[in-house]
C-alpha positions in Angstrom: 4.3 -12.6 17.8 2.4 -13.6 14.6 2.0 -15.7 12.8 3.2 -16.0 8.4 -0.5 -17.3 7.8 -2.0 -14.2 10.0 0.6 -11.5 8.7 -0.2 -12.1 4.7 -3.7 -12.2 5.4 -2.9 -8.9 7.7 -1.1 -7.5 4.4 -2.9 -8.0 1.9 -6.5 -7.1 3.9 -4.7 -3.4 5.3 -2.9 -2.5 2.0 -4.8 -3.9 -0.8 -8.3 -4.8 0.4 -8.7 -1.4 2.6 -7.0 1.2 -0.1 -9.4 -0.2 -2.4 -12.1 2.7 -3.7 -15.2 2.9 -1.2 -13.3 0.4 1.3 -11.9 4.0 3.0 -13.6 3.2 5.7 -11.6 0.1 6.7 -8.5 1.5 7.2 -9.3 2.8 11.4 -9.6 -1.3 11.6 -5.6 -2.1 10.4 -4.2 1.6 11.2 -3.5 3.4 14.7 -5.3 6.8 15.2 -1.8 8.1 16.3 0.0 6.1 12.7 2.9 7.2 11.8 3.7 6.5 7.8 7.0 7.8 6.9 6.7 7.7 3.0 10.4 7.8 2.2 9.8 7.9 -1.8 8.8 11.5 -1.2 10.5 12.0 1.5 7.2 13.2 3.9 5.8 12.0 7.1 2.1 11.4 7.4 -0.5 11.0 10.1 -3.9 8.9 9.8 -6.1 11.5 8.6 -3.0 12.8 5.7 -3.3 9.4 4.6 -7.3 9.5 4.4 -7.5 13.1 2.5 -5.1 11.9 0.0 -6.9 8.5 -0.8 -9.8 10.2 -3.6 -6.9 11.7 -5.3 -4.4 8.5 -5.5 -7.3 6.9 -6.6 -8.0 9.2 -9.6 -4.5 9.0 -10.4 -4.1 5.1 -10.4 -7.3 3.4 -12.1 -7.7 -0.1 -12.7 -5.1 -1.2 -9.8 -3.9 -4.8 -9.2 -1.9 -6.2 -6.2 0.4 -8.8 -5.2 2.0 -9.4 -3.1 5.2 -11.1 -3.8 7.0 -11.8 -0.2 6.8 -11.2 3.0 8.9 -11.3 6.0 7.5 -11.6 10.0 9.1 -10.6 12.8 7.7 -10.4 16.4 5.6 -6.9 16.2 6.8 -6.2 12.4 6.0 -7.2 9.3 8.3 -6.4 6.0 6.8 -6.9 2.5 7.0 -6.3 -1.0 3.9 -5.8 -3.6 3.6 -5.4 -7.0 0.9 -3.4 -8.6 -0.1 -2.5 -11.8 -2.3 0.5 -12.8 -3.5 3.2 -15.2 -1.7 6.0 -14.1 -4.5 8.7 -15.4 -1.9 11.8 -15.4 0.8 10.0 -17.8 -2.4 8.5 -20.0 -0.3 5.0 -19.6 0.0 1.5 -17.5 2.2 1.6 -14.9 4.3 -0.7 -12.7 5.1 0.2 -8.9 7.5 -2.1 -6.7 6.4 -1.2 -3.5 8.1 -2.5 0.2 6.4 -1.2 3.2 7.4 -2.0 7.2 5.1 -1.8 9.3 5.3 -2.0 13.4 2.3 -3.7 15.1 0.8 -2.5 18.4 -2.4 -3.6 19.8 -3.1 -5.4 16.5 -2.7 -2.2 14.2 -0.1 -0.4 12.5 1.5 2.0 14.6 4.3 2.9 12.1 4.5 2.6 8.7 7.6 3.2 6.3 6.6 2.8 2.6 9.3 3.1 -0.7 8.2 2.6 -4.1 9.1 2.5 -7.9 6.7 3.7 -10.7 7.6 2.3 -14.2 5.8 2.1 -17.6 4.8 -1.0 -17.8 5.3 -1.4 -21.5 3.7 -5.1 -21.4 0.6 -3.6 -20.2 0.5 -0.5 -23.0 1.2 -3.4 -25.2 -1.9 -5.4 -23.9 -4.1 -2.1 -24.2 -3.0 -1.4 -27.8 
């Protein structure tokens, strides 16, 4: 079981912290070698090194990104939560809002599943801002 304290800081450190551009090679430390990510928003199953080959290009597409993340729920080996990030989303040439809930399923302290759905909005508050 674990802890609320230990499964934000778990979040926020595997999804936000390690995703970050040049952190690429944090992301053995919170994910399985044998991870399964079921990305339902494009309906696709990925494994560990998917997810790792795809990281330069989501990063050219979202510049400028910003996390938060707004709840979480803990439950024995699984923990549910929702962020909220805002980006430049490069191919669009505009700011960006995704709603993002991911579940992931713990074993030997890393993710050994992950299911991920998001949103991607113009964020017309933050073309606004940029004007």
């Amino acid at each position: 079981m674990i802890a609320n304290n230990d499964a934000n800081k778990f979040a926020f450190d595997s999804f936000v912290t390690a995703f970050a551009p040049r952190n690429e090679h944090m992301l053995d430390q919170y994910f399985a070698s044998d991870l399964i990510l079921l990305n339902h928003s494009v309906s696709k199953q990925f494994d560990l090194n998917d997810l790792k080959s795809r990281l330069p290009n989501i990063h050219k597409k979202y510049q400028d990104l910003k996390s938060e993340i707004k709840d979480i729920i803990v439950a024995n080996a699984r923990i549910a939560f929702h962020v909220k990030q805002n980006a430049f989303y490069v191919p669009d040439n505009k700011y960006v809002t995704l709603d993002v809930m991911n579940l992931y399923k713990l074993s030997n302290g890393k993710v050994k599943e992950w299911q991920i759905w998001f949103n991607q909005a113009n964020s017309d508050e933050a073309s606004a801002n940029a004007s």
